[in-house]
C-alpha positions as CSV (number, residue, x, y, z in Angstrom):
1,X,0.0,0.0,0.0
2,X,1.4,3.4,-1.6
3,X,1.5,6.1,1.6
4,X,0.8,9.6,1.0
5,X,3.3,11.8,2.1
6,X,1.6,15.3,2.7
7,X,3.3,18.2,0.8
8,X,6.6,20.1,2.5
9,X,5.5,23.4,4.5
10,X,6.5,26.7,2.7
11,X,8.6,28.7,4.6
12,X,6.2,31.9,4.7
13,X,3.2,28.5,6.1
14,X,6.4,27.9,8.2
15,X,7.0,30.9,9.4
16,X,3.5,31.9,10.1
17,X,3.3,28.4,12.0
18,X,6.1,29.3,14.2
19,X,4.7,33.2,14.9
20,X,1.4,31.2,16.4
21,X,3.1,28.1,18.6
22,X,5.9,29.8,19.6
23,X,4.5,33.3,20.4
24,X,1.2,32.4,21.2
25,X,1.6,29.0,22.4
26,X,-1.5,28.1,19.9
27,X,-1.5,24.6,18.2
28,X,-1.6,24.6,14.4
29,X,-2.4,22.7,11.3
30,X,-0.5,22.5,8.2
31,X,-1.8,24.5,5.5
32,X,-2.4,26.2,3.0
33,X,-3.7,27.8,4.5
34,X,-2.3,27.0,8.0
35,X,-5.0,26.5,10.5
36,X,-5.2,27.2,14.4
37,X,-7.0,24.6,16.2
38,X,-9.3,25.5,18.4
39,X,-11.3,24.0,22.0
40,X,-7.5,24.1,23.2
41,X,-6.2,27.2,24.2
42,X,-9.7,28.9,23.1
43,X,-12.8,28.4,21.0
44,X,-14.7,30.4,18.3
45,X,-17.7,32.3,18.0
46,X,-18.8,32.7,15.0
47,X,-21.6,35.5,13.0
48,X,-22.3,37.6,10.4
49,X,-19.5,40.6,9.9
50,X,-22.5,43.3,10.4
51,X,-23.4,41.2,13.4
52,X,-20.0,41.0,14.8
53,X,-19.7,44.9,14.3
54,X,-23.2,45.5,16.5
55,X,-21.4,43.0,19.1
56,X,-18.1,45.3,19.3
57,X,-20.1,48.8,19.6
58,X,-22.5,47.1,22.4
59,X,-19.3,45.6,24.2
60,X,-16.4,48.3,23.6
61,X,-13.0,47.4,23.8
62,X,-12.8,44.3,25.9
63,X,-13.7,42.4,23.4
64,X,-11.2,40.1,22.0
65,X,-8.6,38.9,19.7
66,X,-11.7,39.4,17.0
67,X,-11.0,38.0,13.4
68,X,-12.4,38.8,10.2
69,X,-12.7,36.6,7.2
70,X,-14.8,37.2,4.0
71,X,-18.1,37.9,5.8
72,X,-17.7,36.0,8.9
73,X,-16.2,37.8,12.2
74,X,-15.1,35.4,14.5
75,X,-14.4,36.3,18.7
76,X,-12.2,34.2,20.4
77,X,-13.4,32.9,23.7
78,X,-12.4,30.4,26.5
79,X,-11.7,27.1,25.3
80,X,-15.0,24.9,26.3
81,X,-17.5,27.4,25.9
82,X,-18.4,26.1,22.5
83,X,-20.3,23.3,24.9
84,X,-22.0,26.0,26.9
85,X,-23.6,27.8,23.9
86,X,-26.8,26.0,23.0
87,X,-27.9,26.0,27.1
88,X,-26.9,29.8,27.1
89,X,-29.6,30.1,24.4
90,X,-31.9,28.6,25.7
91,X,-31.5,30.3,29.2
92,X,-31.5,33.6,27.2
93,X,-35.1,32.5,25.1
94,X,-33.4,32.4,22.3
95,X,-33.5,28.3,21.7
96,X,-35.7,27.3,18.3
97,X,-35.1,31.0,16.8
98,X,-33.0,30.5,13.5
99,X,-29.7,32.3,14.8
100,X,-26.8,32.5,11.9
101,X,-24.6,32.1,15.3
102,X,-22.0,29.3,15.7
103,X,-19.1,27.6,17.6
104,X,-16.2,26.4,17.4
105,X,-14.4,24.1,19.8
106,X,-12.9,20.4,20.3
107,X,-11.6,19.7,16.8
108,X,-12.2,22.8,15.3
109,X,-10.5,24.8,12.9
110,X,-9.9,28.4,12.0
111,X,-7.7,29.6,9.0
112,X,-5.1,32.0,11.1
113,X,-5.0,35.5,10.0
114,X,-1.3,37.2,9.5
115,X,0.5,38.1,12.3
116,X,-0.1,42.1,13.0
117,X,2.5,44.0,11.0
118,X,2.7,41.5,8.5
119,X,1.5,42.2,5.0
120,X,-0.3,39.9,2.7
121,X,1.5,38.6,-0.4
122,X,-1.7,37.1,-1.9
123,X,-3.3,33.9,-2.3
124,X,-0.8,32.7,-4.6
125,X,1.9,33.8,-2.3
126,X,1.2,32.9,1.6
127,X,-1.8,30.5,0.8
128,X,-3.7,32.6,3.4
129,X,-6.5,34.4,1.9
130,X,-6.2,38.2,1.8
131,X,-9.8,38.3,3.8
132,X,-8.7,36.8,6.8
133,X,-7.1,39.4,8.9
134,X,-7.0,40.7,12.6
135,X,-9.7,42.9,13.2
136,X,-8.2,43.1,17.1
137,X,-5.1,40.9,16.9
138,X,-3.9,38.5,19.5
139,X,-0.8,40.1,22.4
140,X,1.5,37.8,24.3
141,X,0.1,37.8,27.6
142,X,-3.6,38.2,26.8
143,X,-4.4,35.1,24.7
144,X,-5.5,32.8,27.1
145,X,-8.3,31.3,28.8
146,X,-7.8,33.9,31.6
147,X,-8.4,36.7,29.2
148,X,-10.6,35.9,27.0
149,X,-14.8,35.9,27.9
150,X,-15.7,33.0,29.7
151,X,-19.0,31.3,31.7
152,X,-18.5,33.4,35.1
153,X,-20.8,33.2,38.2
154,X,-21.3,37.4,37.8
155,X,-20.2,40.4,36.4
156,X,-21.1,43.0,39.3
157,X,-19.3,45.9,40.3
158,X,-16.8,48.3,38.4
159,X,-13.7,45.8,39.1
160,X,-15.7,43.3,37.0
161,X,-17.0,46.0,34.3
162,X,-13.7,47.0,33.3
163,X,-12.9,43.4,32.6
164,X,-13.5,41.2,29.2
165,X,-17.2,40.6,29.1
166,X,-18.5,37.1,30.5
167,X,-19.6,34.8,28.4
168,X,-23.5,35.3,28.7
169,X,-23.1,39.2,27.9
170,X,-21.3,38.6,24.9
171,X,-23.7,35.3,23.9
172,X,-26.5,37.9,24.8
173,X,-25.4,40.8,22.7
174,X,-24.2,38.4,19.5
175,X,-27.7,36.6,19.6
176,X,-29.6,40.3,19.9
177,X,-27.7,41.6,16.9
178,X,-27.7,38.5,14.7
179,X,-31.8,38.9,14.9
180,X,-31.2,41.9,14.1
181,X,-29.4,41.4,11.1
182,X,-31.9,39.2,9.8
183,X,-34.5,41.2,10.7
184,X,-33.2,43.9,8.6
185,X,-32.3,41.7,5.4
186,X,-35.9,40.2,5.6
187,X,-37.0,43.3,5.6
188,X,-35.5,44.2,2.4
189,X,-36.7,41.2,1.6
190,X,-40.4,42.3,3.0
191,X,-40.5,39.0,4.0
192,X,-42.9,38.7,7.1
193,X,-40.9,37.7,10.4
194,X,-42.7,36.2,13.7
195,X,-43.2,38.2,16.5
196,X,-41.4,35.7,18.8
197,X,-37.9,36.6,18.1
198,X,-38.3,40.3,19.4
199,X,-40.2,39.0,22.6
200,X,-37.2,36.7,22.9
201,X,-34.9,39.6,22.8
202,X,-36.8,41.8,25.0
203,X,-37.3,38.3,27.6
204,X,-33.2,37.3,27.1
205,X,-32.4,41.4,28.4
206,X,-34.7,40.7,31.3
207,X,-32.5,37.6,32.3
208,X,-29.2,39.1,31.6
209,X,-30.4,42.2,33.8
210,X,-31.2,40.3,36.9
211,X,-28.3,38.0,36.7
């Protein structure tokens, strides 16, 4: 039996590689493009760009690393959440509402943007598509699970304001503006839209508030 022997690394793949594992401490996959795995030093939440955008003007700065690729931003979040998302929907009312609102986690994979600084040579050139970019890049230091939004007990006081956003905020305010999105392309659409997705909205703020 012939084995297949996968294709040598470039060294700009290479490089890139070595920016992630060794400055980041992230785990990788060959390429092209080269891939950071995720559920192991952090998982993915994934939505529409103009989504995304609605979820960085509610939440302000704390939010991130935040990536952008074609028209899907992607927030980086502690590694496991991806398991907590569908029960966080359902605490939140918003379980059975079509949500263009995903995660990523244990086997995962996200194509991994160019390092800040760094400028794209192309597809033909890096392998990594010119759409996939930082949008809030990843620092030494702040990458981990102790940074990034996780499933906390509470967010009370201004010690815990001034820190990244727990995981139900942030699950909150991405569900809130995907249905908004939609809302707004159905109606451009003038397609019709239920009812139930704004009393959702207005039921998911009353259970965030008293949190």
């Amino acid at each position: 039996m012939a084995l297949t022997v996968p294709p040598p690394r470039s060294p700009i793949d290479g490089g890139l590689a070595r920016w992630y594992e060794h400055e980041l401490g992230w785990a990788t996959a060959p390429g092209p493009p080269v891939q950071l795995v995720t559920g192991l030093r952090f998982d993915v939440l994934e939505l529409p760009a103009p989504a995304g955008h609605g979820v960085l003007r509610r939440l302000g700065a704390a939010v991130g690393p935040v990536a952008l690729m074609g028209r899907r931003m992607r927030l980086l979040v502690a590694a496991g959440s991806a398991e907590e998302l569908p029960g966080l929907l359902d605490w939140l009312e918003w379980g059975g509402i079509s949500l263009d609102l995903a995660m990523l986690g244990t086997g995962g994979r996200m194509t991994a943007p160019l390092p800040p600084g760094r400028k794209p040579a192309g597809r033909s050139g890096s392998g990594v598509p010119e759409a996939a970019v930082w949008l809030r890049a990843p620092e030494p230091g702040r990458e981990v699970e102790s940074s990034l939004p996780a499933l906390r007990p509470s967010l009370r006081g201004r010690a815990a304001e001034a820190d990244s956003p727990c995981l139900v905020r942030l699950v909150a305010a991405a569900a809130a503006e995907c249905h908004r999105v939609r809302l707004l392309s159905a109606a451009r659409g003038r397609r019709p839209e239920p009812v139930a997705g704004a009393d959702a909205q207005q039921r998911g703020a009353q259970r965030l508030a008293s949190s």
